[in-house]
Structure formats: structure tokens, C-alpha cells
MIBA-426621 format. One record per residue (C-alpha): x, y, z. Coordinates in pm, 1 decimal. Layout:
        c1        c2        c3
         X         Y         Z
...
//
This chain:
        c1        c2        c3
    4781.5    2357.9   -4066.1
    4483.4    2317.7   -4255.2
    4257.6    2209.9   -4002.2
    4392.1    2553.4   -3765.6
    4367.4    2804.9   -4088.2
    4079.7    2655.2   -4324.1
    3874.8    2388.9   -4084.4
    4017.7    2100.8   -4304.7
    3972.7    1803.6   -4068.6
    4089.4    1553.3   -4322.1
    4406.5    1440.8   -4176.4
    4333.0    1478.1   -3827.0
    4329.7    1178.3   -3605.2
    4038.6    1147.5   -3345.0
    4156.2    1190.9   -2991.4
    3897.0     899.9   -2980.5
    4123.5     705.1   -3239.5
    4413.2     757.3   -3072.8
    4292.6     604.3   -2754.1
    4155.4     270.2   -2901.7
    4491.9     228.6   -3131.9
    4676.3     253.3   -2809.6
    4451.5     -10.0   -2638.0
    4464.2    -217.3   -2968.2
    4862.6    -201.2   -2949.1
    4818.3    -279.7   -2602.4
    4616.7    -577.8   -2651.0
    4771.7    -721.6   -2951.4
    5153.5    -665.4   -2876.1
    5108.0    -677.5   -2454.7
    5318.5    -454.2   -2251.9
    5649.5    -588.7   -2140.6
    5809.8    -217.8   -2006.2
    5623.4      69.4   -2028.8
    5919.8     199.7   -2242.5
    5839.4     -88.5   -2510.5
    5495.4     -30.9   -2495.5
    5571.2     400.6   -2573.8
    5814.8     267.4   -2865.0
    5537.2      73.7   -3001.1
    5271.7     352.2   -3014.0
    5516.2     595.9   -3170.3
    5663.5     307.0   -3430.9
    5274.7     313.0   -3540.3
    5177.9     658.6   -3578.9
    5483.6     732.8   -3763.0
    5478.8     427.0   -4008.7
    5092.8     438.7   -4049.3
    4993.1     820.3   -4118.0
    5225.4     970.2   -4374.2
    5157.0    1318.7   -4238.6
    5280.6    1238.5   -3909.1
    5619.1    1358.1   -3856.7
    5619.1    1359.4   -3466.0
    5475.5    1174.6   -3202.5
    5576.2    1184.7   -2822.6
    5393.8     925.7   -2605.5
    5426.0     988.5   -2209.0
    5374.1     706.5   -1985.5
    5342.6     639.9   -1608.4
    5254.8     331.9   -1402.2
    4984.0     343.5   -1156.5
    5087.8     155.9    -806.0
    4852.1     -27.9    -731.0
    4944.1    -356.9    -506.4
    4667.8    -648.9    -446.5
    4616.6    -669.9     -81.9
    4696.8    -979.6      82.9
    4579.7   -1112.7     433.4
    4784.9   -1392.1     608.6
    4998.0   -1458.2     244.6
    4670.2   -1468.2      57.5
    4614.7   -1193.2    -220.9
    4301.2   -1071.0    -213.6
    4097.6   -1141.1    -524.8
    4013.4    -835.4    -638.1
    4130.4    -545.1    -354.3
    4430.3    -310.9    -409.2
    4603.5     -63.7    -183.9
    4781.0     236.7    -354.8
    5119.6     231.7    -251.4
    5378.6     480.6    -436.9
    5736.7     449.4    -375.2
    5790.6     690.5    -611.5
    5602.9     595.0    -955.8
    5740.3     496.1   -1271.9
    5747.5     685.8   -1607.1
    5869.9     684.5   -1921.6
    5878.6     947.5   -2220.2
    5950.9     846.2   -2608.3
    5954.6    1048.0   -2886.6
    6005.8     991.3   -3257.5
    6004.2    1198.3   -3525.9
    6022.6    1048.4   -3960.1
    6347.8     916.2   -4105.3
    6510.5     895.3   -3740.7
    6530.3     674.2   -3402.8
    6367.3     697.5   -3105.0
    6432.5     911.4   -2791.2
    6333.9     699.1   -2485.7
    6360.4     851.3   -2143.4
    6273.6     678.1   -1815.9
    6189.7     831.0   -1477.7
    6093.0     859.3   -1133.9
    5861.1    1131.7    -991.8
    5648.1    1178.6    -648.1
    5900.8    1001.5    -435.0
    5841.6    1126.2    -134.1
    6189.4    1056.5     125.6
    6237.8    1242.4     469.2
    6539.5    1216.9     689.8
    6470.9    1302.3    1085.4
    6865.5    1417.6    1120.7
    7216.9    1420.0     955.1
    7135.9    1731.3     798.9
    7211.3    2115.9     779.5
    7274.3    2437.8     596.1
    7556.3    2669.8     679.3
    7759.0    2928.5     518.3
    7508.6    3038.0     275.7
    7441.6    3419.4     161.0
    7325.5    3674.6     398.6
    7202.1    3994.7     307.3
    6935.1    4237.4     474.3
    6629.5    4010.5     361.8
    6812.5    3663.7     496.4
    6617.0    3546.5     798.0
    6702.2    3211.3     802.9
    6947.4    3060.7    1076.4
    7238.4    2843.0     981.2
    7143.4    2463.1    1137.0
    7397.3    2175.4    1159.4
    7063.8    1944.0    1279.3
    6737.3    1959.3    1062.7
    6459.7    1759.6     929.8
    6511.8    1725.6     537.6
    6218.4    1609.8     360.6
    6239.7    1618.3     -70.8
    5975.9    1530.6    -294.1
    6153.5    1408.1    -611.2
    6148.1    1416.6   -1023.0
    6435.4    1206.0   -1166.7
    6449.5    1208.2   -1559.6
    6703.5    1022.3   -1777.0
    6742.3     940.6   -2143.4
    6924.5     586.3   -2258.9
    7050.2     801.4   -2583.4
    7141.0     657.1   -2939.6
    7162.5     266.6   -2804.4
    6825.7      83.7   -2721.5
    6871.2    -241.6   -2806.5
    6837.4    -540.9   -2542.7
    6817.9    -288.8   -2283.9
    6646.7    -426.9   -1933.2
    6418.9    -161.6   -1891.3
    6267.0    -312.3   -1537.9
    6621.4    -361.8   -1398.9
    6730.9     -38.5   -1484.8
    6453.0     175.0   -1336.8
    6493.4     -71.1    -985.0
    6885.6      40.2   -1002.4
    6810.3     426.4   -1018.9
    6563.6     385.4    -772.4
    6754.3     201.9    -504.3
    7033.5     481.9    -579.3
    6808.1     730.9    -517.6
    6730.5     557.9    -171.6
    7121.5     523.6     -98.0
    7228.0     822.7    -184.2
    6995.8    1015.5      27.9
    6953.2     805.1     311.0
    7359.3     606.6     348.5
    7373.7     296.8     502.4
    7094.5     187.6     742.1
    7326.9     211.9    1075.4
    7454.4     543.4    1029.5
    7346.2     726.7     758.9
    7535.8    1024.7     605.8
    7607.5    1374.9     670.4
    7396.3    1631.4     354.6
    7573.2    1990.1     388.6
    7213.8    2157.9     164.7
    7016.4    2007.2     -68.3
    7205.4    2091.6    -379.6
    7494.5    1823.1    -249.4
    7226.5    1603.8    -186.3
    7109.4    1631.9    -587.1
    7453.5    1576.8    -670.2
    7531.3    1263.2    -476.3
    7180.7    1145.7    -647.4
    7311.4    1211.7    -992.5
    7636.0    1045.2    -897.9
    7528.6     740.0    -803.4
    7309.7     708.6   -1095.1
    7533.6     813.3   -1334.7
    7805.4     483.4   -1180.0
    7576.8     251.0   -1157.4
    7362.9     306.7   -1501.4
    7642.9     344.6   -1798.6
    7334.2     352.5   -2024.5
    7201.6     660.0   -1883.2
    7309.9    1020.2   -2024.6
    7242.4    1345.8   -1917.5
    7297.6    1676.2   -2004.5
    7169.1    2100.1   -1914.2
    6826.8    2233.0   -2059.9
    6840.3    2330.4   -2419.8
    6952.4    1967.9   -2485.7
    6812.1    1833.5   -2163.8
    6829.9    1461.6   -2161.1
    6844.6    1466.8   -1748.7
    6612.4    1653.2   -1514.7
    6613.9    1621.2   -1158.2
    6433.9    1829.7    -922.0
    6425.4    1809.6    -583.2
    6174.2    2033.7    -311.3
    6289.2    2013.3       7.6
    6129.3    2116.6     336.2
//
């Protein structure tokens, strides 16, 4: 606290430090998984600087794909295309193991039919009809944590699993779809489909919160 109470900047780390350890790490180790990359930056703070006791490093992927005419990729033009984009959260505190979470925000999914809302609460205020036909669209945050084990983990095909259950479980198969009831079901069958397909992945309600997800809908 001495740098907040008596302007003591002897133990703080430059912002500017921070950011050319991280491209350092970067450079010297690579990055395999953005996950591996976030256990490696908080591995170093802690083990380097004795006064560090914590040290959370959020990471998210960028989409950018190289364009390609007729099978060629262009040689140095990219399109930004997000199917939802990648992230990851770690945090580490002395004497202790790593937290890693993985997620998936800004996916953006719309359904044209095979959904409604009915039987909700009415009250003097409630001017909303009941619909057994509407447009759905949800814009997404998915957040879960892998929890005590992390070792030989396949971060890539993880991620690609919870986001093609994401897909599955909001859309149903491709020649009929399926029936949402509201949102909320819709959140649940998400969670559900995670939760079989990903044994590694844990989650649990705010206060403890190892899984977040969050879905607008319009």
C-alpha cells in the first residue's frame, strides 16, 4: 500500500513492464492456447516478484481470417469474421494452483421461427402478447472453469466442443430444428449440452461462480 498511502513506487511494476514481459513470454515460450499462454504470464509474475501475491491475466483472440481468392490466401489481407470469439481468464495467487477459465462471448445466433413465450406473469404493467411464432435473436457470454485438474488438457478441442454445442443446442438439427418455450429453456439446454459433452468443465452460482452464461435476446 505504500505506493497508495506514502508515494513509495519501489515495488511497483511499470504498466510499460508488464507489456514487454508479456511479449517476451510470448516470444520466447510461443503461444500454443491462449490458456497456456495466460498460465505462463501468471507462473512469472508470481515466481519472479516476491510481493506479488495475485495476478489475473484475461485473454481474447482477435478473428481475423486471411482472405483467399480462387483457393489462394491473400498475402497479407484479412477479413474480420467472429463466430463468437475466444477467451480465456487465469488467475493465480502464492503457494496455490491456477484457476483457468475458458469462454465464448459476442456470438451473435438468430432463429427466424420455432420459437415463443406463453404463460408468463401478467399484471397491470404487462403489455406484452403471448406468441407461439417469433424471431429469437441472443447475443451470447459463455464462461467455464476446468477446476483443480489442468494437466494434458486440449484446450483448442475443448473450446470447438462448447462452441458447436452452443450452435446445437440453439439451433437442433439442420432439417427441423427445435421448439424454445422462452429464453431461459434455451440457456438451459446450452448449459446441458455443455455440461455432457465437456466432463472437464464445472460450474457453479455467483459467490463461487466458476460458470457464467448470459444470454440477450430480442
Amino acid at each position: 500500500m505504500n505506493e497508495y498511502l506514502n508515494a513509495d513506487n519501489s515495488r511497483v511494476i511499470p504498466t510499460d513492464t508488464i507489456k514487454n514481459t508479456i511479449e517476451a513470454l510470448a516470444k520466447c515460450n510461443g503461444i500454443r492456447t491462449i490458456e497456456e499462454f495466460g498460465l505462463d504470464i501468471c507462473e512469472h509474475f508470481i515466481n519472479t516478484f516476491c510481493h506479488v501475491v495475485y495476478c489475473n491475466a484475461f485473454i481474447h483472440e482477435v478473428p481475423w481470417q486471411r482472405l483467399e481468392k480462387d483457393n489462394t490466401p491473400h498475402v497479407h489481407a484479412f477479413l474480420y469474421s467472429s463466430e463468437g470469439i475466444r477467451f480465456c481468464e487465469v488467475e493465480q495467487t502464492q503457494d496455490n494452483r491456477p484457476i483457468v477459465f475458458s469462454g465464448i462471448k459476442d456470438l451473435k445466433l438468430m432463429k427466424t421461427t420455432q420459437s415463443g413465450f406463453q404463460g408468463f406473469l401478467k399484471e397491470r404493467y404487462t403489455t406484452l402478447p403471448e406468441r407461439i411464432d417469433r424471431v429469437l435473436s441472443v447475443e451470447t457470454l459463455i464462461k467455464w472453469c476446468y477446476g483443480e485438474c489442468l494437466d494434458g488438457l486440449d484446450y483448442d478441442a475443448i473450446w470447438r466442443t462448447a462452441h458447436e454445442s452452443v450452435l446445437d443446442a440453439f439451433a437442433g438439427p439442420p432439417e427441423t430444428g427445435h421448439y424454445s418455450p422462452s429464453y431461459q429453456k434455451t440457456v438451459n439446454c446450452i448449459q446441458t449440452y455443455i455440461l455432457d459433452r465437456i466432463p472437464q468443465a464445472n460450474f457453479y452460482t455467483p459467490g463461487d461462480t466458476i460458470w457464467c452464461l448470459c444470454i440477450h435476446a430480442a
